[in-house]
Structure formats: structure tokens, C-alpha cells
C-alpha positions in Angstrom: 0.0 0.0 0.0 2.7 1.9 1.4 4.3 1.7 -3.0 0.7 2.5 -4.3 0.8 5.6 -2.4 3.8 6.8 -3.6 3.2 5.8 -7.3 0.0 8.4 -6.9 1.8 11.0 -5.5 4.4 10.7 -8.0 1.8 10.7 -11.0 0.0 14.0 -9.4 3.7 15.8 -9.2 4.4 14.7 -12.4 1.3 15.5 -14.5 1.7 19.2 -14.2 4.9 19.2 -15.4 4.3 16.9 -18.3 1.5 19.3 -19.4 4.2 22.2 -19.3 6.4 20.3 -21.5 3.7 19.8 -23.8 2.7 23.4 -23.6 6.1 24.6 -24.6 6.7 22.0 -27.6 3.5 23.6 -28.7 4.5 26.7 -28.6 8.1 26.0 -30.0 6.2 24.6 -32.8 4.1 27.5 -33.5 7.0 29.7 -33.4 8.5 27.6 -35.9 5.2 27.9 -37.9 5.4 31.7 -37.5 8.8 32.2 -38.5 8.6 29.8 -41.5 5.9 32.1 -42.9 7.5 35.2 -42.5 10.6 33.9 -44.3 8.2 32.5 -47.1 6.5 36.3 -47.2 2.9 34.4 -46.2 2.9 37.3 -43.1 4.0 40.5 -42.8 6.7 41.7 -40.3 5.1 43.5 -36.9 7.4 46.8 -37.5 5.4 47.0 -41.0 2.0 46.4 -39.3 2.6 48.4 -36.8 3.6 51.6 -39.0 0.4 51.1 -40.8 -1.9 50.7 -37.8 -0.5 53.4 -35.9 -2.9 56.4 -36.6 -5.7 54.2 -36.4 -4.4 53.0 -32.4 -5.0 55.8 -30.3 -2.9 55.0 -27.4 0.4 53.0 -26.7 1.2 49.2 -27.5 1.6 47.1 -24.5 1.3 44.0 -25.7 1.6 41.9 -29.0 0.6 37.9 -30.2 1.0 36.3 -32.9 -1.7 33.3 -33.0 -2.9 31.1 -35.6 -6.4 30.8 -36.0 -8.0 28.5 -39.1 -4.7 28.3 -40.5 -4.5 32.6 -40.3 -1.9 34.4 -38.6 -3.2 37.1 -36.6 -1.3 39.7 -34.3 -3.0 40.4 -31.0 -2.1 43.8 -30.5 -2.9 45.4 -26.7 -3.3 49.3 -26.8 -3.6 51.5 -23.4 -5.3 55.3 -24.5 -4.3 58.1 -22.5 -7.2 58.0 -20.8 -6.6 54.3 -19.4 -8.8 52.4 -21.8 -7.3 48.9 -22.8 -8.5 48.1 -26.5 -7.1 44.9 -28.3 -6.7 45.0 -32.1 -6.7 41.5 -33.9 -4.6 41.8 -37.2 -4.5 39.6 -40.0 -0.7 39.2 -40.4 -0.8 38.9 -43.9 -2.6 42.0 -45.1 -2.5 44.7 -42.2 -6.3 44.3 -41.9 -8.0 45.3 -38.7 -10.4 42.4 -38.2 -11.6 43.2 -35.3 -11.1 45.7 -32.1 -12.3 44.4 -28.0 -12.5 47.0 -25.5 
């Protein structure tokens, strides 16, 4: 009994931890997916997306994603306006084109 106790314990420590590694080799493999299609030209660079979104943001860039959604690239992109609103742009990474903006 004393064994079977241990063996659980040991599977409850080590569960979180397999999960994390799994998380990151996800994420490794996105980044992998993300860099592969800026090198192929498939997205655009975030300096580029950036410049051309600028007027349109109103406030300063706190944050930035790039996710893949359906097979699309699309930057997350966090703004705080001066008068402490928190808006979140999503991108496609391709075109530049605001798809749509959260408050």
C-alpha cells in the first residue's frame, strides 16, 4: 500500500509538469510555424503592421501575439489610451487588416 501511495503521489507531481512540457513543444512549434511564414513572405513583419496601424491606435502598444487561428496568422495587438482604456486590435498578419477591435 505503502508503494501505491507513492506511485500516486508521484503521478499528481508529475502530471503538471508533463503538461508544461507539452505546452512549450506547442508553442516551439508554432513559433516555428510563424517564422517559417514570415521567411516565405505568407505574413508580414510586426514593424510593418505596426507603422500602418499606428494612426488608427490611439494609445500605446503594451502588448503583441501572434496566434494562428483556421490556419491565419493574426497579431493580437494590446493598446492603453491616454485615458486608461485597454483596446485589443486583432490583425491579419498577412494584409494589415484590422479584423476586429475588444474593449
Amino acid at each position: 500500500m505503502p508503494l501505491r501511495r507513492a506511485l500516486l503521489c508521484l503521478a499528481f507531481i508529475a502530471a503538471p509538469a508533463c503538461a508544461a512540457r507539452a505546452e512549450d513543444r506547442r508553442r516551439r512549434e508554432q513559433q516555428e510555424r510563424a517564422r517559417r511564414a514570415l521567411a516565405e513572405g505568407r505574413i508580414r513583419p510586426l514593424a510593418e503592421i505596426l507603422v500602418l496601424l499606428q494612426p488608427r491606435l490611439g494609445g500605446e502598444v503594451i502588448g503583441v501575439e501572434l496566434d494562428e487561428e483556421d490556419g491565419i496568422f493574426v497579431y493580437e495587438i494590446k493598446v492603453l489610451t491616454p485615458r486608461g482604456r485597454r483596446l485589443e486590435y486583432e490583425v491579419d498578419a498577412a494584409t494589415g487588416r484590422v479584423l476586429k477591435v475588444d474593449d
